[in-house]
C-alpha positions as CSV (number, residue, x, y, z in Angstrom):
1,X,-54.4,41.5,14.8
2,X,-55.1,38.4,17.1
3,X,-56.9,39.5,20.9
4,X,-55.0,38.9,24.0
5,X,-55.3,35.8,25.9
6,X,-57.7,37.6,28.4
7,X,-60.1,39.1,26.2
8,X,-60.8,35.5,24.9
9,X,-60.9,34.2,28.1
10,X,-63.4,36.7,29.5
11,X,-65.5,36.3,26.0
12,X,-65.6,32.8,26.7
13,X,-66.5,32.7,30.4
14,X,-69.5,35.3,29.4
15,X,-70.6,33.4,26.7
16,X,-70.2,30.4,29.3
17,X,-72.4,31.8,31.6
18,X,-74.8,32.8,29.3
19,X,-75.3,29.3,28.2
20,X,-75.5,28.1,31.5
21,X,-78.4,30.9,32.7
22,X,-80.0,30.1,29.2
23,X,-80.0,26.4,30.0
24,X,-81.4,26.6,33.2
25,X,-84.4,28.8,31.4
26,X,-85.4,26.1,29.3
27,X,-85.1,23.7,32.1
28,X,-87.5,25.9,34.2
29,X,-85.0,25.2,37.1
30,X,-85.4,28.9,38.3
31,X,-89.2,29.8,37.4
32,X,-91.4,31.7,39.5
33,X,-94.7,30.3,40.8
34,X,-97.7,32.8,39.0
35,X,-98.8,33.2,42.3
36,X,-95.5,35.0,43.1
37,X,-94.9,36.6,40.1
38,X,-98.3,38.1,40.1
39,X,-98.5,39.3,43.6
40,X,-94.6,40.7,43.5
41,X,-94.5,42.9,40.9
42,X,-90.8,43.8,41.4
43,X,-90.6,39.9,40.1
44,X,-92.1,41.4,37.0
45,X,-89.8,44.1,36.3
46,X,-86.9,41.9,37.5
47,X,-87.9,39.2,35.0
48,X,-88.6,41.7,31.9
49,X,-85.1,43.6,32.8
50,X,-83.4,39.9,32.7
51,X,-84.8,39.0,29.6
52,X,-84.2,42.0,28.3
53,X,-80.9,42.4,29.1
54,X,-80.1,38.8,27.5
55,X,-82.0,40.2,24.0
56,X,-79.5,43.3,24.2
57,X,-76.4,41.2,24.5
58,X,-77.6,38.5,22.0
59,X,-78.2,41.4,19.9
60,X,-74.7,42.1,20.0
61,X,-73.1,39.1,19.3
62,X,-75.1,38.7,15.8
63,X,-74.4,42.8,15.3
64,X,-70.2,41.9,16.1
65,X,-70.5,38.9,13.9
66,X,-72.9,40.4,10.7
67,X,-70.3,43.4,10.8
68,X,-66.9,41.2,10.5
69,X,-68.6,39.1,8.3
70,X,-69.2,41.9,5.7
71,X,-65.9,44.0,6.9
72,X,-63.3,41.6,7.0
73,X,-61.4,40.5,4.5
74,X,-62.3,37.3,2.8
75,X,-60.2,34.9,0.4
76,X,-61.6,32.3,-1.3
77,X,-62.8,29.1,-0.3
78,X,-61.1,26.1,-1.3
79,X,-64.0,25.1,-3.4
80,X,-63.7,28.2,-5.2
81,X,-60.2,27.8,-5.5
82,X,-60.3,24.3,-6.9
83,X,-62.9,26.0,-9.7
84,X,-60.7,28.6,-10.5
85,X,-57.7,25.9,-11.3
86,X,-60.4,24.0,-13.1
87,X,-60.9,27.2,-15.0
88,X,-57.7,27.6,-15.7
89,X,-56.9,24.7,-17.2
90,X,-59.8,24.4,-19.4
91,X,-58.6,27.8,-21.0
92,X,-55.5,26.1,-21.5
93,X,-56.4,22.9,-22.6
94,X,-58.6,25.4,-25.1
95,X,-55.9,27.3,-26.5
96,X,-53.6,24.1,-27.1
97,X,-57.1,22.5,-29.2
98,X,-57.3,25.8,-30.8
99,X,-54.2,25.7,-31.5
100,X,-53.5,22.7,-32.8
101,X,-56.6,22.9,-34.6
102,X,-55.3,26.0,-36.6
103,X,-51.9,23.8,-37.5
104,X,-53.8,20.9,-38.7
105,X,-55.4,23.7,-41.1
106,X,-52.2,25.3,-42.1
107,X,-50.9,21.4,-42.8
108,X,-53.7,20.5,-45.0
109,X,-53.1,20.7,-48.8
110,X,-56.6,19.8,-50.1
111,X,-59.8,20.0,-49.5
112,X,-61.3,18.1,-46.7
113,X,-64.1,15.4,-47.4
114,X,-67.4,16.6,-44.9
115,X,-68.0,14.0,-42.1
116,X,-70.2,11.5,-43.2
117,X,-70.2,12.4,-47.4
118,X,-69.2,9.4,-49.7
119,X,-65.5,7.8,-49.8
């Protein structure tokens, strides 16, 4: 089941924003003087209930993702593909040695000088 056209567009305008208010944290382009943020303590709480409300909705992007990682349906890769044709083939290319090992036995009439023994 694919999502509508608007729930993509609203995850990626949120996820958007997010970058953009996350960017501007490392930049420092909205920090508070200590002065301010010491003698306002409403700056405090505001500041805590911001970054706590970023942790909460990080926290469940990596809880949506972990959980359709481990409840969706996987195939293979196509690395593991590719080994399970090379698989394949060397159990075939094993039974045609095999067998053609056991008709060079049948079509043997004597006994077979050891590798290596005198000539």
């Amino acid at each position: 089941m694919r999502p509508s056209r608007a729930v993509i567009v609203f995850w990626s305008a949120l996820i958007t924003i997010l970058l953009l208010i996350e960017l501007a944290e490392i930049t420092r382009s909205y920090t508070l003087p200590i002065q301010t943020a010491l003698g306002d303590p409403l700056a405090v709480v505001i500041a805590l209930l911001f970054t706590s409300l970023l942790a909460l909705v990080g926290a469940i992007f990596i809880g949506i993702w972990v959980s359709h990682r481990l409840w969706s349906p996987s195939t293979f890769t196509p690395f593991e593909e590719e080994m399970l044709r090379m698989r394949a083939e060397v159990r075939d290319l094993k039974k045609a040695f095999e067998a053609r090992e056991a008709a060079d036995r049948r079509g043997s009439t004597g006994p077979t000088r050891p590798p290596g023994g005198p000539r």
